[in-house]
TILUMGU-193808 format. One record per residue (C-alpha): residue number from 1; chain; x, y, z. Coordinates in Angstrom, 1 decimal, m for minus. Layout:
<recs>
NUM / A / X / Y / Z
...
</recs>
This chain:
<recs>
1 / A / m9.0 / m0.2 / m53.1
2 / A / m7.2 / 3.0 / m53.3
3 / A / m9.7 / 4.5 / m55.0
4 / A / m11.9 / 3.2 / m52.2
5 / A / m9.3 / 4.6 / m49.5
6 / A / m9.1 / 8.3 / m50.9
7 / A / m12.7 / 8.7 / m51.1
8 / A / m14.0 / 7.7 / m47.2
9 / A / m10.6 / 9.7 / m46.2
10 / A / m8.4 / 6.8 / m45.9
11 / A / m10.4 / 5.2 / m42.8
12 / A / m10.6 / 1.7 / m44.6
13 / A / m6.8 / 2.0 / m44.4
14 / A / m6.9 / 3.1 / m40.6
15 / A / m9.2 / 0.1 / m39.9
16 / A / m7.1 / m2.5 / m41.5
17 / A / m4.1 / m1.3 / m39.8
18 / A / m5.7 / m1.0 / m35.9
19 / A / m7.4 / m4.8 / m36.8
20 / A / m3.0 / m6.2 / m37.6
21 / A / m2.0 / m4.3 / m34.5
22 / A / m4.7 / m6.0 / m32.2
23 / A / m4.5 / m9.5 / m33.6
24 / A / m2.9 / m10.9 / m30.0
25 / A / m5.6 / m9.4 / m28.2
26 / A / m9.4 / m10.2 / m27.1
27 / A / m11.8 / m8.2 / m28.2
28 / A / m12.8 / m5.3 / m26.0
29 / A / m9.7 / m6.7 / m23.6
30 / A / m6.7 / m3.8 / m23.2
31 / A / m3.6 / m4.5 / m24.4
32 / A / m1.2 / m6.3 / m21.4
33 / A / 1.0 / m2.7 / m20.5
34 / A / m2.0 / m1.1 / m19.9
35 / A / m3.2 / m3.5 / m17.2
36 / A / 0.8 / m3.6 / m15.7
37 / A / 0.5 / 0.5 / m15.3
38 / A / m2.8 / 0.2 / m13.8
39 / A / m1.5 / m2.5 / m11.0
40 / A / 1.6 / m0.1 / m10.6
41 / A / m0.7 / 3.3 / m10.4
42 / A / m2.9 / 1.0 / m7.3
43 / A / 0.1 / m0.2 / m6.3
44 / A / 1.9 / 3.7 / m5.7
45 / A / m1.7 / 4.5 / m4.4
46 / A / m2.1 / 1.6 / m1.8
47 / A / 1.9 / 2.6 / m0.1
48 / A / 1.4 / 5.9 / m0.4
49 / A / m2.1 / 5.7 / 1.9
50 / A / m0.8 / 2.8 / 4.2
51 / A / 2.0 / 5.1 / 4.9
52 / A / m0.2 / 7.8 / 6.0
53 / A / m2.0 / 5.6 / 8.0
54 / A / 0.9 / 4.2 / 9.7
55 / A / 2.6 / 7.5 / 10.3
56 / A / m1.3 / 8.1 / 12.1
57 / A / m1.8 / 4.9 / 13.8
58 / A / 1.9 / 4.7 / 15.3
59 / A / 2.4 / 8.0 / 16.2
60 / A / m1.1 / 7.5 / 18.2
61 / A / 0.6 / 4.6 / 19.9
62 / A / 4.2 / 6.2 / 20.3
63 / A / 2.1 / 9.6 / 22.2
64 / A / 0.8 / 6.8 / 24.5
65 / A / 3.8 / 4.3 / 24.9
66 / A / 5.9 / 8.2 / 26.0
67 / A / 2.9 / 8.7 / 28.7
68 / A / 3.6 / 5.8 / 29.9
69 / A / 7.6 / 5.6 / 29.8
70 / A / 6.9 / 9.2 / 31.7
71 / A / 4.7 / 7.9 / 34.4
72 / A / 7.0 / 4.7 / 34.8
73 / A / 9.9 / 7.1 / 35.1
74 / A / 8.4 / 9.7 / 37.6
75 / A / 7.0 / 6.5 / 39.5
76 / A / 10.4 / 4.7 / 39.9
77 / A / 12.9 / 7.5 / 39.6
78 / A / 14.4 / 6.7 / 36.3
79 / A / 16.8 / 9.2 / 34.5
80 / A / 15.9 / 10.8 / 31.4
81 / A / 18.3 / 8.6 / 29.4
82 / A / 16.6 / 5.6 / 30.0
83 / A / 13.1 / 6.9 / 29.4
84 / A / 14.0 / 7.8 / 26.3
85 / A / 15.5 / 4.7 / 25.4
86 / A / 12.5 / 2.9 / 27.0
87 / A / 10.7 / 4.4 / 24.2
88 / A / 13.3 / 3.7 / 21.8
89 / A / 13.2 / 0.6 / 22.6
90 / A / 9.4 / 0.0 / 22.1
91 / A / 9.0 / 1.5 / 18.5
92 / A / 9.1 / m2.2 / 16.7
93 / A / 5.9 / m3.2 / 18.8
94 / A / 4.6 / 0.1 / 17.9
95 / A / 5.4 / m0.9 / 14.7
96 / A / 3.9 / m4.2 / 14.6
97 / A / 0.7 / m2.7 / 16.2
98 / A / 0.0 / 0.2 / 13.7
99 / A / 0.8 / m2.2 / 10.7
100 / A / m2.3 / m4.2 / 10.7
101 / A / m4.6 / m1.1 / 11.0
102 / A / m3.0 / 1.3 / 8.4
103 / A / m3.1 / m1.3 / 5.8
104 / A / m6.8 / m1.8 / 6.3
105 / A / m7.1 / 2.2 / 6.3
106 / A / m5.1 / 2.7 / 3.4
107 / A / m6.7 / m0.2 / 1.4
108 / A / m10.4 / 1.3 / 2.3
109 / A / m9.2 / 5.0 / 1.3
110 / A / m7.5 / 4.1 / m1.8
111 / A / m10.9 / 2.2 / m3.2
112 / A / m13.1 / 5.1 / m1.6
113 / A / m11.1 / 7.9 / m3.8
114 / A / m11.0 / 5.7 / m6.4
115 / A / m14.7 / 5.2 / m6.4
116 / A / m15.5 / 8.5 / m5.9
117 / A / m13.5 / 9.7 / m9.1
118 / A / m15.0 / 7.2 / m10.9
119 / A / m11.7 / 5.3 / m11.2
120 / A / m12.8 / 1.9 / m10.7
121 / A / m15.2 / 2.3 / m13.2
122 / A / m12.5 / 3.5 / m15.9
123 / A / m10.8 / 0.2 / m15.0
124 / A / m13.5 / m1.6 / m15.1
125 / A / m14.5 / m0.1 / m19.2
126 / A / m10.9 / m0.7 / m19.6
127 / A / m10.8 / m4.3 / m19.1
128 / A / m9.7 / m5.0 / m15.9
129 / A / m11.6 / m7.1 / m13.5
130 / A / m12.4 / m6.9 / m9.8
131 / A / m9.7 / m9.9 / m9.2
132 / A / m7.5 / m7.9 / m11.0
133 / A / m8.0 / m5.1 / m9.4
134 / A / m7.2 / m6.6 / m6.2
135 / A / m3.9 / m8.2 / m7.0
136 / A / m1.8 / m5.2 / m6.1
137 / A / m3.9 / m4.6 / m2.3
138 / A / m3.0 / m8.8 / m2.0
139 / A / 0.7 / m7.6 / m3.3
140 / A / 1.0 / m5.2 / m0.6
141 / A / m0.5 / m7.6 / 1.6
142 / A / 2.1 / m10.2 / 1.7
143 / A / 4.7 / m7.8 / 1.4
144 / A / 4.1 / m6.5 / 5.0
145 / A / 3.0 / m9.4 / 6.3
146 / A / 6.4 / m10.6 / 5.5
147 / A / 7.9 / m7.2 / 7.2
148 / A / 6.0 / m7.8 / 10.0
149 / A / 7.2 / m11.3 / 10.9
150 / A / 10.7 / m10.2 / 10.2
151 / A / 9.8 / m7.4 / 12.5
152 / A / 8.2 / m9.9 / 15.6
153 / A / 10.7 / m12.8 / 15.0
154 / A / 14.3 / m10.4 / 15.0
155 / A / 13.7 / m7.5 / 16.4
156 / A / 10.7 / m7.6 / 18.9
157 / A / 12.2 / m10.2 / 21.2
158 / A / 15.8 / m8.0 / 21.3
159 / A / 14.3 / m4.8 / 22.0
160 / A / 11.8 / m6.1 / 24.4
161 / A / 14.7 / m7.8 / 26.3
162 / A / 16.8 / m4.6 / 26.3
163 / A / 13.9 / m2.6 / 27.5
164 / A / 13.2 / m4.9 / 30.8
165 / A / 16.7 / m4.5 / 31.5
166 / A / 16.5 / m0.7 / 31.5
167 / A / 13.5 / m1.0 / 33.7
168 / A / 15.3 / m2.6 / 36.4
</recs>
């Protein structure tokens, strides 16, 4: 066998030792770390883009909740104080609002780029499946879902409270 080894370049050698290191795994399947780097790389991807889209959606919603805390306060006289904190006061409904839409925006961008640089397809030759693929999108998923009820059970009812108090 050595003699076998030094004459095909010591591939024979190569081949034995790739076949002891890959023992645990499925043929054609990647090794486990891969697949965890690839659900933390969509993961990074999927925040990143859902916190565009939030910072889009909710300042959208804050330019029109500060029209109409300026209307309300030319209408009934209200200082500039409590305009302000009027608006203050309404950024965890803006919040809850722009949630739901920037995490649909940032899952559909995410999978766009990543189909467009051919990324998903990588994946896919690399061994990961389309279910997954979508466990980090789910991940993020629950996670706001969780922030948002936080969000509408604590702080909603306070602010909203607060804010009808300025009003009158």
């Amino acid at each position: 066998t050595a003699v076998a080894s030094t004459r095909n370049g010591g591939a024979d050698a190569r081949r034995r030792a790739g076949s002891r290191r890959n023992a645990g795994t499925r043929r054609g399947a990647a090794p486990r770390g891969v697949l965890l780097l690839a659900d933390r790389y969509l993961l990074q991807l999927l925040m990143g883009a859902t916190l565009s889209g939030l910072l889009r959606f909710g300042g959208l919603l804050f330019i029109v909740a500060a029209v109409s805390a300026l209307r309300k306060a030319s209408q009934e006289g209200l200082p500039s104080g409590a305009m302000l904190e009027m608006i203050a006061l309404q950024m965890p409904r803006i919040f809850l609002f722009a949630l739901p839409m920037s995490l649909l925006y940032g899952t559909v961008q995410v999978f766009a780029d990543l189909s467009g640089r051919g990324e998903i397809t990588a994946l896919w030759a690399g061994g990961m499946s389309l279910k997954r693929m979508l466990r980090a999108p789910i991940l993020w998923g629950v996670m706001l879902s969780l922030t948002a009820f936080f969000v509408q059970e604590v702080l909603v009812p306070g602010a909203e409270s607060k804010r009808s108090d300025v009003v009158r």
